[in-house]
Structures are given as C-alpha cells and as structure tokens.
N, C-alpha and C positions, 0 to 999 in steps of 0.2 A: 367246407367245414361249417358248422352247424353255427349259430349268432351267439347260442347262447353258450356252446365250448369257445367262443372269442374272447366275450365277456366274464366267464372263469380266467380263462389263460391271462387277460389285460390286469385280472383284480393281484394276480399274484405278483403280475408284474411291476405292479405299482408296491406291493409289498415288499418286493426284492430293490426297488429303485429308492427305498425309504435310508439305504447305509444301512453299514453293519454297524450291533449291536460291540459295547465293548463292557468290561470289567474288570479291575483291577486285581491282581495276582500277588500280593506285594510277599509272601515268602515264596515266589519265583520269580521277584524282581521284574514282572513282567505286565502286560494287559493284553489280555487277551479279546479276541474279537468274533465276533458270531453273526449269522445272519438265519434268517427263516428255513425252517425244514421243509425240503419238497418229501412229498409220502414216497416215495425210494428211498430216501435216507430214511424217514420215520420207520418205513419196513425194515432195512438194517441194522436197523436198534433194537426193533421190536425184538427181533430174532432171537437176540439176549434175553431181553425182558421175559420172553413167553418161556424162557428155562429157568424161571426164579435167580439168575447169574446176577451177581454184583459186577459180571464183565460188561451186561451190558452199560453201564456210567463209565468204563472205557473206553469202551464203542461211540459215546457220546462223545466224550471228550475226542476222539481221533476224528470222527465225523464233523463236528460244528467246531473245535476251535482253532481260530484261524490270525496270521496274521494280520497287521493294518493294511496291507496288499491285497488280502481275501485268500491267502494262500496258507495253506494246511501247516499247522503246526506237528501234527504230528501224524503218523503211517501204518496202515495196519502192522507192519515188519516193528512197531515199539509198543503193542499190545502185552507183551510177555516182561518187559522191563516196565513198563506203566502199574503192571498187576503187581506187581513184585517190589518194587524201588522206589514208589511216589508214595508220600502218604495217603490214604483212602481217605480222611478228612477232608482233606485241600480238593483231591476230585468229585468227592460229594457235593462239597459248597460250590466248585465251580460251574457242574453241571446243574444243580440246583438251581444256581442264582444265569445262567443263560436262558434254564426251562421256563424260570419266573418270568421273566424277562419277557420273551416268547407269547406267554399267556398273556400279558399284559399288553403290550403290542396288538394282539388279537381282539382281546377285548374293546381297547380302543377302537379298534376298526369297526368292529361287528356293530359297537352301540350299545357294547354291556358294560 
C-alpha cells in the first residue's frame, strides 16, 4: 500500500480516536453523540440531499446519532416514524448542530 494512502488512513484515524462528539436533546431527555463521517456515509446522505428531500436530515440523524457506546440510536426501519412523528425542528437543530460541530473539528485540524 502506497505511504501516502497510510498517511491518509493514520489522519482519520486520529480523527476517529479524538471521542465522540455529544449534544444535548433536552425535549428528548436525552444526549446524543456523534462522531466523524467516513465518505460512505457522507454518500448515504448525499443520496437524499441530491433529490432536494428534507429525508435526507433523517438520513443524518439515523446515520451519526449515536449513543455514549457509539451505538446507533436509531434504524433505517424508523425512517417513516422519524418523517412523520418527531418534530422536524428538533431534527433540524440536531443535525445542524452535529454538522456544525463536524466543521469545526475539521477546521481545527486542517489550520483554518
């Protein structure tokens, strides 16, 4: 394998080994927790995104939120109850405020 795909793979790795990210929920009594997108999930998302769908901020939320365990809070199989039943407010600000998150994290890294 090539030095410089080691030195990618190593940079993420240290990005993945930084803990998850967390945020509090507090009209679902909860915090939620997130960690870095690898571009497989970022394509997963996209997927939505590229059909102008408000699904894909579901998509997020079923993708990155996670709990203190790193384990999925929620399942593609609660996509249709997520759309329907949660207020679209709270998943706005949620997926917002991990996306923020995210970018900032990055930033830091990069040196911007």
């Amino acid at each position: 394998m090539s030095e410089i795909l080691e030195k990618a793979k190593g940079h993420f790795k240290e990005r993945l080994s930084a803990g998850l990210g967390s945020l509090e929920v507090p009209e679902w009594g909860t915090i939620i927790h997130f960690r870095p997108l690898n571009l497989k999930e970022r394509d997963r998302i996209h997927r939505f995104a590229s059909k102008d769908s408000l699904e894909a901020l579901v998509e997020t939320l079923i993708v990155r939120a996670l709990d203190g365990d790193g384990k999925p809070l929620f399942k593609s199989v609660h996509r249709t109850e997520l759309m329907r039943e949660v207020d679209p407010e709270i998943i706005g600000r949620v997926c917002e405020e991990m996306n923020r998150a995210e970018r900032l994290d990055f930033d830091t890294i990069s040196g911007n």
